[in-house]
KOLZADO-903577 format. One record per residue: residue number from 1; residue in one letter; x, y, z of N, C-alpha, C in turn. Coordinates in steps of 0.1 Angstrom, whole numbers. Layout:
BEGIN
{selum:NUM torlo:a nX:X nY:Y nZ:Z caX:X caY:Y caZ:Z cX:X cY:Y cZ:Z};
...
This chain:
BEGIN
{selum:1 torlo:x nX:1022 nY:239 nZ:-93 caX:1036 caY:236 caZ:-93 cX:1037 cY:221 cZ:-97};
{selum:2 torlo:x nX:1049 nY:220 nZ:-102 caX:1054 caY:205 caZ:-108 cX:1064 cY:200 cZ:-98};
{selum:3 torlo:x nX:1063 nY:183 nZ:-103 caX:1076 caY:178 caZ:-96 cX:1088 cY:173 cZ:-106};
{selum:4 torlo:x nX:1095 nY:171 nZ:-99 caX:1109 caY:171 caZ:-113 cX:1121 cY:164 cZ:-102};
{selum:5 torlo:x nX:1132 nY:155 nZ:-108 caX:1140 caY:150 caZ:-102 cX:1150 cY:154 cZ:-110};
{selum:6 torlo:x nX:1162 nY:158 nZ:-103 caX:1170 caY:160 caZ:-112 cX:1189 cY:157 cZ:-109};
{selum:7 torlo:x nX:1192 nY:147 nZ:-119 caX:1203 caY:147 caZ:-116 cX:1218 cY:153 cZ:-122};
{selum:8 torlo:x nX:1226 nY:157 nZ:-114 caX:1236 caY:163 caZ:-120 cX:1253 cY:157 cZ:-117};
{selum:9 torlo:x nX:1261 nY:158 nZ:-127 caX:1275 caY:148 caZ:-123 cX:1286 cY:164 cZ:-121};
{selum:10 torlo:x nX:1289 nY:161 nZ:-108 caX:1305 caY:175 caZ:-111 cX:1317 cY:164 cZ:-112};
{selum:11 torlo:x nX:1328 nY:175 nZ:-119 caX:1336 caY:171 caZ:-119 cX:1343 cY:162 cZ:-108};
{selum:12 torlo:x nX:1355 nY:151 nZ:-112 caX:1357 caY:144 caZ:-100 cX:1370 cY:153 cZ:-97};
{selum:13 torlo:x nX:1373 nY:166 nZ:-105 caX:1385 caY:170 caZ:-91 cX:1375 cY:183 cZ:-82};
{selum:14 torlo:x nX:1368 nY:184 nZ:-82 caX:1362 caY:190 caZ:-74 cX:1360 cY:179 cZ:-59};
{selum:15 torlo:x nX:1359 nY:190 nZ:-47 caX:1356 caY:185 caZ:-35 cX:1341 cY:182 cZ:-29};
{selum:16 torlo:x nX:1343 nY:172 nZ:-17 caX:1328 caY:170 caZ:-11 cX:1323 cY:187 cZ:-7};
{selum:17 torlo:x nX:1328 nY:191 nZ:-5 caX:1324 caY:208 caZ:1 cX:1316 cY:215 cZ:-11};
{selum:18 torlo:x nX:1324 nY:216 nZ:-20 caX:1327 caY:224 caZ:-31 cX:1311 cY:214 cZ:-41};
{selum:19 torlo:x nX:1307 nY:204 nZ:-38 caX:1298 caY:196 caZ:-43 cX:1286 cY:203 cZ:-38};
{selum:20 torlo:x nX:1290 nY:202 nZ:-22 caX:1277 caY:211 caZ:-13 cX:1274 cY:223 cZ:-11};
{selum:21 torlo:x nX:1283 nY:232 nZ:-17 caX:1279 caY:246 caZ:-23 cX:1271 cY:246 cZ:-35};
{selum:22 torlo:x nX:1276 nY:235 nZ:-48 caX:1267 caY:237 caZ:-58 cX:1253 cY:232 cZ:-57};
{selum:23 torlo:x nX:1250 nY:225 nZ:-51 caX:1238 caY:219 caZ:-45 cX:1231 cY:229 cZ:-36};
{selum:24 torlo:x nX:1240 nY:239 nZ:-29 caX:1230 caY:250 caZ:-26 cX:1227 cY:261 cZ:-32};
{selum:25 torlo:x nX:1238 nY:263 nZ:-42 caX:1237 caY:272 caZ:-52 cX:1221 cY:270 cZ:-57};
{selum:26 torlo:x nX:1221 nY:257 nZ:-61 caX:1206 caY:251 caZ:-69 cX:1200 cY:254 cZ:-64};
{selum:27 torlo:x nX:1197 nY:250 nZ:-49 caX:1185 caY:248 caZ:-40 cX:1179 cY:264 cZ:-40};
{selum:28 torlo:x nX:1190 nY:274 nZ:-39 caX:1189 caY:289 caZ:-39 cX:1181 cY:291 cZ:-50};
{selum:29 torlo:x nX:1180 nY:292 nZ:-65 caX:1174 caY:294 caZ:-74 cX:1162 cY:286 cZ:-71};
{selum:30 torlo:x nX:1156 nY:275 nZ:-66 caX:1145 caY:267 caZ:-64 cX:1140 cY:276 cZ:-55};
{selum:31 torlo:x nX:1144 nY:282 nZ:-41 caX:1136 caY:285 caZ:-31 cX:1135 cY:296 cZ:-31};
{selum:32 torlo:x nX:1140 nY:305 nZ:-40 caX:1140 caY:320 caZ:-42 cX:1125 cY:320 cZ:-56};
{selum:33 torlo:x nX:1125 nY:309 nZ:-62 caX:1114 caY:316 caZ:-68 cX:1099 cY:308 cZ:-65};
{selum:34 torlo:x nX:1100 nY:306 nZ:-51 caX:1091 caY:299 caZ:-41 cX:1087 cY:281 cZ:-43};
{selum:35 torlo:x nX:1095 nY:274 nZ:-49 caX:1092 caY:263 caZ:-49 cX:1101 cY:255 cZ:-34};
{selum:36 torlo:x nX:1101 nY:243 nZ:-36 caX:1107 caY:234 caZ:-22 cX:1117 cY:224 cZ:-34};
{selum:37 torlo:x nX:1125 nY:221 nZ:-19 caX:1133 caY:206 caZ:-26 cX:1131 cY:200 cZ:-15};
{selum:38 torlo:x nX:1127 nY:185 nZ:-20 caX:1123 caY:179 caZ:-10 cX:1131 cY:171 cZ:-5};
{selum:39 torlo:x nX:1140 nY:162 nZ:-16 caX:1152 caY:152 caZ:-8 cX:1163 cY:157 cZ:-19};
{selum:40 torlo:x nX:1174 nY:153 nZ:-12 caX:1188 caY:155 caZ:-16 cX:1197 cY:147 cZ:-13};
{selum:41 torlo:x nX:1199 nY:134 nZ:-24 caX:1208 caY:126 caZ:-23 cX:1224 cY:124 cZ:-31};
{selum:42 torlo:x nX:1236 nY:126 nZ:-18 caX:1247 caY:124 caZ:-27 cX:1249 cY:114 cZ:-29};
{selum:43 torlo:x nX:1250 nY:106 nZ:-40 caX:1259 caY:96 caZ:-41 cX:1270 cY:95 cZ:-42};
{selum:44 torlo:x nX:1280 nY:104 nZ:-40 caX:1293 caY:104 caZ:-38 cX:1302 cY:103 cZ:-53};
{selum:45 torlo:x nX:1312 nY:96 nZ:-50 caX:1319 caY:97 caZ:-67 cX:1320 cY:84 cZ:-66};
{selum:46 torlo:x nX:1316 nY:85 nZ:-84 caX:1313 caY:72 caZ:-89 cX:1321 cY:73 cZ:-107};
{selum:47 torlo:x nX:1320 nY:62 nZ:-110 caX:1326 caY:59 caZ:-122 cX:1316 cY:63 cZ:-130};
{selum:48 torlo:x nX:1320 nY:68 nZ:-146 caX:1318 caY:73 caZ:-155 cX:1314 cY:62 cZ:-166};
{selum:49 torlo:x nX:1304 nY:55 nZ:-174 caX:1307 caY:46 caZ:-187 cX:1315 cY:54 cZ:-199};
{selum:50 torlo:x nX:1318 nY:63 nZ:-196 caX:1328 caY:68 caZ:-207 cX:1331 cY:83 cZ:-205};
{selum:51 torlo:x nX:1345 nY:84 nZ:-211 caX:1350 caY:98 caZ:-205 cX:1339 cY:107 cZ:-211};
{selum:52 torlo:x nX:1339 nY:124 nZ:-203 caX:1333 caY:134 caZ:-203 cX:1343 cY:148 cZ:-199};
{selum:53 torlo:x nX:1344 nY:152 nZ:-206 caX:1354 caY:165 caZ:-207 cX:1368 cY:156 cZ:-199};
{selum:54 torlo:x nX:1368 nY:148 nZ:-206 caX:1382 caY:141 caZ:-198 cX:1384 cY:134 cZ:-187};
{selum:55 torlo:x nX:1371 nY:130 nZ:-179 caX:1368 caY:128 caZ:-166 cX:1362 cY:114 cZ:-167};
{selum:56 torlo:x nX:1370 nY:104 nZ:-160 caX:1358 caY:89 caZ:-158 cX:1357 cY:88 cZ:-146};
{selum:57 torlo:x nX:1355 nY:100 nZ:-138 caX:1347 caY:100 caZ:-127 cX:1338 cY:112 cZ:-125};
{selum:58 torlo:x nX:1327 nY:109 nZ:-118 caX:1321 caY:122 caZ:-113 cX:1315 cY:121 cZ:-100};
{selum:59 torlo:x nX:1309 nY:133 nZ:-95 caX:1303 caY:134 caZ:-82 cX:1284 cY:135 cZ:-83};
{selum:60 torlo:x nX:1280 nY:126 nZ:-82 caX:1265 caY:123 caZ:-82 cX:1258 cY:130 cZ:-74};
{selum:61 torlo:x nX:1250 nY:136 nZ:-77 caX:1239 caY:145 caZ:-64 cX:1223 cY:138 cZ:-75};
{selum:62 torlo:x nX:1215 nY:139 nZ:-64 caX:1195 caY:135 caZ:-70 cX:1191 cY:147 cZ:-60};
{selum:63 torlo:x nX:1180 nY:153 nZ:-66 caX:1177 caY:165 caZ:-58 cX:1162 cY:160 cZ:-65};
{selum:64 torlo:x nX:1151 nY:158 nZ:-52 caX:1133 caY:164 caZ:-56 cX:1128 cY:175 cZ:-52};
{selum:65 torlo:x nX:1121 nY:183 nZ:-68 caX:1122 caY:195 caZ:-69 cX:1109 cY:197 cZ:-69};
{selum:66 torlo:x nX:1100 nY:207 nZ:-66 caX:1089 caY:212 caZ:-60 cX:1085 cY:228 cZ:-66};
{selum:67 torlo:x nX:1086 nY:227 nZ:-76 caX:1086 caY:242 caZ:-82 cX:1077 cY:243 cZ:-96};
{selum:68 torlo:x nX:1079 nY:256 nZ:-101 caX:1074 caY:261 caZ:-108 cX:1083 cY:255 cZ:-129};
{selum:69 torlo:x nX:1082 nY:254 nZ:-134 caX:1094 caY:250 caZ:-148 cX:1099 cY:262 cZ:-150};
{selum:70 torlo:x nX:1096 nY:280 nZ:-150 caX:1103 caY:289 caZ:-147 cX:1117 cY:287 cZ:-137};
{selum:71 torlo:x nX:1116 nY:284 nZ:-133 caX:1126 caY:280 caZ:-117 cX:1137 cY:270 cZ:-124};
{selum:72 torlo:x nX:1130 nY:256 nZ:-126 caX:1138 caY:245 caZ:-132 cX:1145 cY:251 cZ:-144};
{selum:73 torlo:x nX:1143 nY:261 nZ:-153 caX:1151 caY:264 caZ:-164 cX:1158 cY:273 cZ:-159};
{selum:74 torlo:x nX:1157 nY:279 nZ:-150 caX:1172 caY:290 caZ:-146 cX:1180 cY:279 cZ:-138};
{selum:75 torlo:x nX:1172 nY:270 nZ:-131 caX:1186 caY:263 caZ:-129 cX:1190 cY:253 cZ:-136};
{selum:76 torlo:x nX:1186 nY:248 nZ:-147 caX:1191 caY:241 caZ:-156 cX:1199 cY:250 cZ:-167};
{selum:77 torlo:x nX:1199 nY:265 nZ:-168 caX:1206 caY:272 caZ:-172 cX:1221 cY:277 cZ:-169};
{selum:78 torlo:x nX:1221 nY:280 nZ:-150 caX:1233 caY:278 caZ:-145 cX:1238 cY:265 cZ:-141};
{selum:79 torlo:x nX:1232 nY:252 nZ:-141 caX:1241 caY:242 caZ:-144 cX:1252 cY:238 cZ:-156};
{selum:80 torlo:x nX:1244 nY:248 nZ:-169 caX:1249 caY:247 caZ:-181 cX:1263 cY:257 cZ:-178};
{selum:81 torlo:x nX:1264 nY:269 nZ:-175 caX:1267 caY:280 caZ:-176 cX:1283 cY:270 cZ:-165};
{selum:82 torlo:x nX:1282 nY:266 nZ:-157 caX:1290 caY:260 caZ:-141 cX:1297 cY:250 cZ:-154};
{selum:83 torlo:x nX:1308 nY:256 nZ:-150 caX:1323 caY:243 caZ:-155 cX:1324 cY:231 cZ:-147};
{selum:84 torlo:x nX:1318 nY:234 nZ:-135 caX:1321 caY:221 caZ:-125 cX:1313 cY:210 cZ:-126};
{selum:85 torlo:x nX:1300 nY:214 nZ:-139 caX:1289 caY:203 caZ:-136 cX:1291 cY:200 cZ:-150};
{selum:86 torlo:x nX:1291 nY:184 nZ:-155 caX:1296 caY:175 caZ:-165 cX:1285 cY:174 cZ:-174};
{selum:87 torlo:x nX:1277 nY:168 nZ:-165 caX:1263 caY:167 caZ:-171 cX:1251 cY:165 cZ:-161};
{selum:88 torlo:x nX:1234 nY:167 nZ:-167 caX:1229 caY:170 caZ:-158 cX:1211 cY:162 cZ:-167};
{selum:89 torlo:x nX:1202 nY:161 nZ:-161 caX:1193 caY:152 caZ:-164 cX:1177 cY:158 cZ:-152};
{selum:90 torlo:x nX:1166 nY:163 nZ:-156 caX:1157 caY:170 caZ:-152 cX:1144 cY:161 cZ:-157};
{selum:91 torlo:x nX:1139 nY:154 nZ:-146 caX:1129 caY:150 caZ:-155 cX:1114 cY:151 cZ:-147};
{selum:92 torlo:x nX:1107 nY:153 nZ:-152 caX:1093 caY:157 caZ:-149 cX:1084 cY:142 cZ:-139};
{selum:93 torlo:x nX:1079 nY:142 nZ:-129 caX:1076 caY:128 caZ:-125 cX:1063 cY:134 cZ:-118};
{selum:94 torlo:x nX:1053 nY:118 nZ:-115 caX:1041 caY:120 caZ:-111 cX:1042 cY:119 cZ:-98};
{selum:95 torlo:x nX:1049 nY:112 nZ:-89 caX:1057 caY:119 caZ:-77 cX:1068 cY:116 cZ:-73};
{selum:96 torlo:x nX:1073 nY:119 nZ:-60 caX:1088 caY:115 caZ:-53 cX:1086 cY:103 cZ:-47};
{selum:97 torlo:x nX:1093 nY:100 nZ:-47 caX:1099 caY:83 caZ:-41 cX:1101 cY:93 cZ:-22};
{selum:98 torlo:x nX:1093 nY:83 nZ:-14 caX:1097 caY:92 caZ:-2 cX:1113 cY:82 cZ:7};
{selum:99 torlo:x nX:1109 nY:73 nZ:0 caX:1124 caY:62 caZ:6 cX:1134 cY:62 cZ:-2};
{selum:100 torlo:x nX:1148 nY:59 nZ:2 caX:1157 caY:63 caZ:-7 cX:1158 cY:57 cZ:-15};
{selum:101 torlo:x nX:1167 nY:59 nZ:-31 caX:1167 caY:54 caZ:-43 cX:1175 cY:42 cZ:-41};
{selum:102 torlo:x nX:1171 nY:35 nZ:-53 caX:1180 caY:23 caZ:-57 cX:1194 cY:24 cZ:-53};
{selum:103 torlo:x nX:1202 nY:37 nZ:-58 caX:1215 caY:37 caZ:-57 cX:1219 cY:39 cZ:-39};
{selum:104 torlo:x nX:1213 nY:47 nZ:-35 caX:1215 caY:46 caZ:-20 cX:1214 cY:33 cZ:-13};
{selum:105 torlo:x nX:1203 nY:25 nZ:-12 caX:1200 caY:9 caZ:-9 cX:1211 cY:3 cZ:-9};
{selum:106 torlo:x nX:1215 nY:2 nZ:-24 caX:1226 caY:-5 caZ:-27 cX:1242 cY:-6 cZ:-25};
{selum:107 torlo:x nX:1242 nY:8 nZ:-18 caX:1255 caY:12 caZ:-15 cX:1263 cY:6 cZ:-5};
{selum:108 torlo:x nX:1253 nY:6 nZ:7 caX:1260 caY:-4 caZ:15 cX:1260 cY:-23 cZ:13};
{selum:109 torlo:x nX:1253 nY:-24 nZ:3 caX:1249 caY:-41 caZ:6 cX:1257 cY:-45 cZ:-3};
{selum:110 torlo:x nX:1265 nY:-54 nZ:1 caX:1272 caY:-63 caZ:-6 cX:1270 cY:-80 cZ:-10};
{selum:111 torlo:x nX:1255 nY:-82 nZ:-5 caX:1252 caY:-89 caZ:-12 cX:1246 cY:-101 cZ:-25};
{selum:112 torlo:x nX:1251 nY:-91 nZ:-32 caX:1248 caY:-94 caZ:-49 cX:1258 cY:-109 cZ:-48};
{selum:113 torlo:x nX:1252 nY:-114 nZ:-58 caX:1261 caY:-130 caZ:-60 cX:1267 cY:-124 cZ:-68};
{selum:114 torlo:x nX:1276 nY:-135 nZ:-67 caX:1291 caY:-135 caZ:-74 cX:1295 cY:-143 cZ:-83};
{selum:115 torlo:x nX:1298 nY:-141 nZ:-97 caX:1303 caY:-152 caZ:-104 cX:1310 cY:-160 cZ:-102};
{selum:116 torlo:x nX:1312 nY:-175 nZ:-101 caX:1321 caY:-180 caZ:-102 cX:1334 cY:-181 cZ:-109};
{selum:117 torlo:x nX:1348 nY:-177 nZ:-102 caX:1359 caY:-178 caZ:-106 cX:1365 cY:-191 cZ:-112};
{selum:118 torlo:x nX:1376 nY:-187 nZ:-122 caX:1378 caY:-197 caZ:-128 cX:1383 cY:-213 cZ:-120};
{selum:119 torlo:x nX:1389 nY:-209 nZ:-110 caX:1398 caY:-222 caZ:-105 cX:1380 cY:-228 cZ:-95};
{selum:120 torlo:x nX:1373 nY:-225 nZ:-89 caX:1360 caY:-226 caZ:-80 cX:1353 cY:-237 cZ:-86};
{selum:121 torlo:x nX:1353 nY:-241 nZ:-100 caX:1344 caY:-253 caZ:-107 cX:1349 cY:-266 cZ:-99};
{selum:122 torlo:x nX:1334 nY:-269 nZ:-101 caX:1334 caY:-284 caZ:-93 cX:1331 cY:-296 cZ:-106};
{selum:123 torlo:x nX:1331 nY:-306 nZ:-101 caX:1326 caY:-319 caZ:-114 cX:1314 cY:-315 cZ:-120};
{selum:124 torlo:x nX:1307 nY:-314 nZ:-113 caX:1293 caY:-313 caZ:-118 cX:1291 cY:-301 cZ:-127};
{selum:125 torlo:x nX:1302 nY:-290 nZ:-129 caX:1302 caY:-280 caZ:-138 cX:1303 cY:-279 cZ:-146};
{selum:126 torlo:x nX:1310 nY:-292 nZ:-152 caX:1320 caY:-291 caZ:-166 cX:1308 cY:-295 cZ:-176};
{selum:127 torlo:x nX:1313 nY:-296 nZ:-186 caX:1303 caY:-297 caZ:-197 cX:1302 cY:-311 cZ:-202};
{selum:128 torlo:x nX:1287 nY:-316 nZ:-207 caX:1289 caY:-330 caZ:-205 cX:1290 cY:-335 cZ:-221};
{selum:129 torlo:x nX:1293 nY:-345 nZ:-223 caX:1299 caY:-350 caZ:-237 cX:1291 cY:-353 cZ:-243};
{selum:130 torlo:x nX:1294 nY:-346 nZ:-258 caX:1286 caY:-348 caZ:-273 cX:1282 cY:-363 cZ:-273};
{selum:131 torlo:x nX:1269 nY:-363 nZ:-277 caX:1262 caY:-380 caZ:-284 cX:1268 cY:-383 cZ:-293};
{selum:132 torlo:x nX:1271 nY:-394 nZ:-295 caX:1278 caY:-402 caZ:-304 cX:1273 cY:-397 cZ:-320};
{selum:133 torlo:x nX:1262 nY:-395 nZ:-320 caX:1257 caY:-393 caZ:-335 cX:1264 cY:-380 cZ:-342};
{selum:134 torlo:x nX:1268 nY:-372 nZ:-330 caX:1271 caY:-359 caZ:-336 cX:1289 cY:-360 cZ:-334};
{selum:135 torlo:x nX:1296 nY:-373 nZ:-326 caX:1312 caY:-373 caZ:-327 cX:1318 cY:-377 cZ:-339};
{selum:136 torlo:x nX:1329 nY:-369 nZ:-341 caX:1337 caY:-377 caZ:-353 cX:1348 cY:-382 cZ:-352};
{selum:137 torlo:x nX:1348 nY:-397 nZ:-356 caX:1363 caY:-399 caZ:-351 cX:1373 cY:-394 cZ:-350};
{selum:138 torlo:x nX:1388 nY:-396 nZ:-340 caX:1397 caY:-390 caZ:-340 cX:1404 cY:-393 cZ:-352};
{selum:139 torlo:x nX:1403 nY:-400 nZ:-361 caX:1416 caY:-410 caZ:-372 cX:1408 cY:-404 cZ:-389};
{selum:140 torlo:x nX:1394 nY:-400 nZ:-384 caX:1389 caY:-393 caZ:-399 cX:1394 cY:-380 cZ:-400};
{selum:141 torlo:x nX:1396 nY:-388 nZ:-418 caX:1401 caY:-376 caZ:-423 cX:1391 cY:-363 cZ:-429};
{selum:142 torlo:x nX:1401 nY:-345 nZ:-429 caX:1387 caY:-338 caZ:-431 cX:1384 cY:-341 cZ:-447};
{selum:143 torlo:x nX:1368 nY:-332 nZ:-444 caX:1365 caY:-334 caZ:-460 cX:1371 cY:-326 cZ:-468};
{selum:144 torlo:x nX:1375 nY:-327 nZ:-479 caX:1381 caY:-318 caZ:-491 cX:1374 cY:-310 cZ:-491};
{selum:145 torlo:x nX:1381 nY:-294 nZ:-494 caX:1368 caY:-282 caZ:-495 cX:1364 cY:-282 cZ:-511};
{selum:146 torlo:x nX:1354 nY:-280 nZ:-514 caX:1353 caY:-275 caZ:-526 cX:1353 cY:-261 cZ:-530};
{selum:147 torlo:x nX:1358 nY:-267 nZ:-543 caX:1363 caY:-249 caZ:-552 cX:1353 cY:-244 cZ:-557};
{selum:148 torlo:x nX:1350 nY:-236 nZ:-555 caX:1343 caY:-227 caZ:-565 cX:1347 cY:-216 cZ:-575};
{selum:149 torlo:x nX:1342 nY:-215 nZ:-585 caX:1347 caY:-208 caZ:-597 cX:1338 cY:-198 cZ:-598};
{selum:150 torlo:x nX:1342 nY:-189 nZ:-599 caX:1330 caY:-173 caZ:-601 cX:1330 cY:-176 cZ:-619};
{selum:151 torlo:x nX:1320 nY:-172 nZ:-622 caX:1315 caY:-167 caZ:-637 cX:1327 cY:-165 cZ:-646};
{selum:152 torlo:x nX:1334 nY:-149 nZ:-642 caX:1340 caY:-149 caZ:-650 cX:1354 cY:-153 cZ:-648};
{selum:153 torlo:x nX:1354 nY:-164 nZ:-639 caX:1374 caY:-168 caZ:-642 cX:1371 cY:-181 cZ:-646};
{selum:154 torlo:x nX:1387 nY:-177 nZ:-653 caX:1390 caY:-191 caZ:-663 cX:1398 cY:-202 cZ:-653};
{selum:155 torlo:x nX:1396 nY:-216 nZ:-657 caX:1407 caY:-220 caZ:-646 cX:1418 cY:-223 cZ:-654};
């Protein structure tokens, strides 16, 4: 047997319930043709980088799969077949992560820095002034552009 992670997005007007029936739907096709799932993480609904059947939200599930690739293609078949699932991502791995994923970690921590806002600059921020070699005076005048003439025009 193989391992495989696989992610799938349902729609965002579908419900948390209605999330956790399709997720057992899945699990049913994995454990009926004797494989395991080992972890099952929702991430809940999250934003979309661009619409999908009209939706810039969906509902995140990660499922580690424990099976046979007979198994994985029937249920990568009725994920296809399910109007409620957007899109979906199966990929073959050398093993499971036994601690939770990046996106879980991250969910609760709010400590990522933060850009500075416009009004928040201090002195030391601003930008410091061009060398004289490269200033031009305020009172010079610009330089005249030059014309150029293509080949074939007359002036």
């Amino acid at each position: 047997m193989s391992l495989y992670e696989c992610v799938f997005i349902a729609r965002q007007d579908v419900s948390a319930t209605q999330v956790d029936s399709l997720v057992e739907t899945f699990q049913n096709v994995i454990t009926e043709s004797g494989g395991t799932i080992g972890k099952t993480e929702n991430w809940g609904l999250r934003s979309i980088a661009y619409k999908i059947k009209k939706n810039r939200k969906g509902h995140y599930v990660l499922m580690n799969i424990d099976s046979h690739s007979d198994a994985v293609l029937e249920m990568e078949r009725q994920m296809r077949i399910n109007e409620d699932v957007l899109r979906y991502l199966t990929l073959r791995v050398d093993e499971h992560e036994t601690e939770p994923s990046a996106i879980m970690r991250n969910k609760g921590s709010d400590d990522r820095p933060r850009g500075r806002g416009r009004f928040d600059r201090d002195a030391s921020s601003e930008r410091p002034a061009s060398s004289d070699a490269t200033a031009v005076p305020a009172d010079a005048a610009p330089a005249p552009a030059a014309e150029v003439i293509a080949e074939g025009d007359q002036a």
